[in-house]
C-alpha positions in Angstrom: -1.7 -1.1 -12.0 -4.2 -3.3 -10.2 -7.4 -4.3 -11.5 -9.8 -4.7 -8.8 -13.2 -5.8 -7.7 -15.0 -3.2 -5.8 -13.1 0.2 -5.8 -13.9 1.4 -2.6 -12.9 -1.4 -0.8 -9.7 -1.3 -2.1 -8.9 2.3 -1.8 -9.6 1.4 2.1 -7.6 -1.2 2.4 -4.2 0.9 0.8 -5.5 3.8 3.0 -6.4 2.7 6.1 -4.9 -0.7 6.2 -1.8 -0.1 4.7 -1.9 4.0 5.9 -1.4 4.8 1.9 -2.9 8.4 0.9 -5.7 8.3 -2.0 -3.7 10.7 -4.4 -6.4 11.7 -7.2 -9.6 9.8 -8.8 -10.7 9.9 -12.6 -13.8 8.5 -13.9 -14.3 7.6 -17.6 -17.6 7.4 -18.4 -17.3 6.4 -22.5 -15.0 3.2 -21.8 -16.6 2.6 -18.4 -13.6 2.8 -15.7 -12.7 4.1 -13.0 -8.9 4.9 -11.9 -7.5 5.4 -8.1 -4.1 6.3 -7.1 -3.1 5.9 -4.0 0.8 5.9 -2.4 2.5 7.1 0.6 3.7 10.9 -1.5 3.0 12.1 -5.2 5.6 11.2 -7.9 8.2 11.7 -8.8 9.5 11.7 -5.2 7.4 8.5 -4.2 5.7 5.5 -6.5 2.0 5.4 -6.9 -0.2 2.7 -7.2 -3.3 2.8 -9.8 -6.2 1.1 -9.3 -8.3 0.2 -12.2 -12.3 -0.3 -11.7 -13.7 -1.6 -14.7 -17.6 -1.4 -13.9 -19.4 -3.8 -13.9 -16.4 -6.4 -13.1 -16.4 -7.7 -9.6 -13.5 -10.4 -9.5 -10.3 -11.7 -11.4 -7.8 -14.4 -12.4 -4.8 -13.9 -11.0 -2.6 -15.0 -13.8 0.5 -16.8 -13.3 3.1 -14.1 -14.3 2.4 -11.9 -11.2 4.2 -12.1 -8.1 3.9 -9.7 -5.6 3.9 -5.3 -4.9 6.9 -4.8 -2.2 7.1 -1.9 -0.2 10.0 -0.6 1.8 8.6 0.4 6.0 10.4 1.1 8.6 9.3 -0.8 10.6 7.2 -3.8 9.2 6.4 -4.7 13.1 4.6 -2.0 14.2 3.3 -1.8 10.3 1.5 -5.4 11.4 0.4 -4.8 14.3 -1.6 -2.3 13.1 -3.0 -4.1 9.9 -3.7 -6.4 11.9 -6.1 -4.1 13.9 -7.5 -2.7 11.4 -9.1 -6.0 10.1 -5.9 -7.1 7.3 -4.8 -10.1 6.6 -1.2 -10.8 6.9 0.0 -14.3 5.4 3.6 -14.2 6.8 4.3 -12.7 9.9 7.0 -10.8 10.0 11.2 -12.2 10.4 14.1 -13.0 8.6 14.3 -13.9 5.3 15.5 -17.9 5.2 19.3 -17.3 4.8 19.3 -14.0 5.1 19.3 -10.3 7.3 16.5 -9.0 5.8 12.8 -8.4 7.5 10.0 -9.2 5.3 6.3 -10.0 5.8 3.3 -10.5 3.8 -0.3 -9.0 3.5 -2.6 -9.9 1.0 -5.2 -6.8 -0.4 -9.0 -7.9 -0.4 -8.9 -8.9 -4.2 -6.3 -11.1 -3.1 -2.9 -9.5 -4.0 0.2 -10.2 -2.4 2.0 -7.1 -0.9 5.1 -7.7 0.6 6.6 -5.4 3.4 10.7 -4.6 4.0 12.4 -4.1 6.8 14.4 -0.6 5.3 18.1 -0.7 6.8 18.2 3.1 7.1 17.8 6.1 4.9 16.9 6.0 1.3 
């Protein structure tokens, strides 16, 4: 779960950016949130991602104990060639890892979360 700033722009960056699917919305009126999920299929076959709107809340401390999302592509290339036409942001273009085989690069979301994409090997 991700708090963020402004929901919308957020559930456009996952969607279009990222080419995520908006999975379902629920609003709760009484406690004064809204939730997003978004994810590339439903569970339990794929992971979903919940985005928390907390109205009237438009920014927040990162904290020190997060790290990063990581999602597995296949093929973090053309993945950032096309973020990057859409407007994203990537932070690490993508390569190797330092002493490694593995293909990594790094996008950061518009609240300012670190997503990092992996090269997959083959089939999962």
């Amino acid at each position: 779960m991700l708090r963020v700033g402004n929901l919308q722009r957020s559930i456009d960056f996952y969607t279009r950016i990222l080419g995520m699917k908006l999975l379902r919305t629920s609003e709760n009126p009484e406690y004064k949130y809204t939730l997003a999920f978004v994810g590339f299929g439903n569970n339990p076959d794929h992971a979903e991602l919940e985005l928390t709107y907390n109205w009237d809340v438009d920014s927040y401390e990162m904290g020190t104990a997060y790290g990063h999302i990581a999602l597995g592509m296949e093929d973090i290339y053309a993945a950032c060639d096309t973020i990057k036409a859409a407007g994203g942001k990537i932070t690490r273009e993508p390569g190797p890892v330092k002493g490694g085989s593995t293909h990594i690069a790094f996008v950061t979301d518009p609240d300012g979360y670190k997503v990092e994409l992996i090269q997959r090997l083959g089939p999962v």
